[in-house]
Structures are given as C-alpha cells and as structure tokens.
C-alpha positions in Angstrom: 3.1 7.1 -11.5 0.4 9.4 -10.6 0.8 10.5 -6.6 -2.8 8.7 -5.7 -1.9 5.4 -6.5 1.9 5.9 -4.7 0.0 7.2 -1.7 -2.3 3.9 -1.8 0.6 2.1 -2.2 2.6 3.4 0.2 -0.7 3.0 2.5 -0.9 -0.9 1.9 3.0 -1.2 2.8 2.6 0.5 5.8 0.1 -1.4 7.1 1.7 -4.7 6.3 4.7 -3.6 7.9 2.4 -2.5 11.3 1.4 -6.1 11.0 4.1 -7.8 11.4 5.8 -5.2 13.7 3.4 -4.7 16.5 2.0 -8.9 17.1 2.0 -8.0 20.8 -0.7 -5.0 20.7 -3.6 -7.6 20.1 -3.2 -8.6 23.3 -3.8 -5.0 24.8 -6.2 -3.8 21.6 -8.4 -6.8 21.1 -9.0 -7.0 17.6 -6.1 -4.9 16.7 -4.7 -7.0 13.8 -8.6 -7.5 12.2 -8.7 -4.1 12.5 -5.8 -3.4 10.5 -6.5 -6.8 8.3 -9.7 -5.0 6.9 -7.8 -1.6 6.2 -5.6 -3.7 4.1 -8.4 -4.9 2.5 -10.1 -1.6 1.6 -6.8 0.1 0.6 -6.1 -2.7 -1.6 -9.6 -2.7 -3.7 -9.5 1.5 -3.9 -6.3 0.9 -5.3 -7.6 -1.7 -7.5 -11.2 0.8 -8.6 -8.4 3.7 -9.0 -6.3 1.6 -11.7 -9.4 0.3 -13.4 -10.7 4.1 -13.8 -7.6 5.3 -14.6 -7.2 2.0 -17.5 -10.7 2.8 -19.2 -10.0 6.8 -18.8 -6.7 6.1 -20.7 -8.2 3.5 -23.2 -11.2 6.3 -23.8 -8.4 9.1 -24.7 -7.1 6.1 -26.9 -10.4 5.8 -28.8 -11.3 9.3 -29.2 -7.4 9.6 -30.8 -8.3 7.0 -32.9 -11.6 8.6 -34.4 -9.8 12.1 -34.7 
C-alpha cells in the first residue's frame, strides 16, 4: 500500500478514536467534536481523490501496455 494512503488512513483512525475518547473536552472547547467531525470529513474525501488518481494513473499505465 503506498505510504500516502496509510498515512490518510491512519489520520481518519485517529481522529475517530479522539472522538470517542475525549466526549468531555466539548464542554471546555466549544465546538471541539464539529471541529474534529469536519477533519474527518476532509481526510476521508483526500483519501477518496488520492485512490481515484491513483485508479485512473494505474488504469492509464494499463492502456498504454495494451497499445505497446
């Protein structure tokens, strides 16, 4: 697995993990679990741009194989 898309994943499980762990810091940190909601978020759709690039790089390479 290439190392960006482990770091990303890593990234997501991390934050789902700070989540669950830390409920009581919304209390101190309003907006503390939104916060960390939308990181989610954004990790999870550069994760999902990275795998689409890296699909159509790898179905490209396929193609050009093909015509060779």
């Amino acid at each position: 697995m290439h190392s960006t898309t482990t770091t990303l994943e890593t990234l997501y499980r991390n934050i789902g993990e700070m989540m669950t762990r830390d409920r009581n810091l919304e209390i101190d940190f309003p907006g503390y679990r939104q916060g960390l909601e939308t990181a989610r978020l954004y990790v999870l759709d550069e994760l999902a741009r990275y795998s689409a690039f890296s699909m159509a790089r790898k179905d490209s390479a396929e193609k050009k194989a093909r015509a060779a």
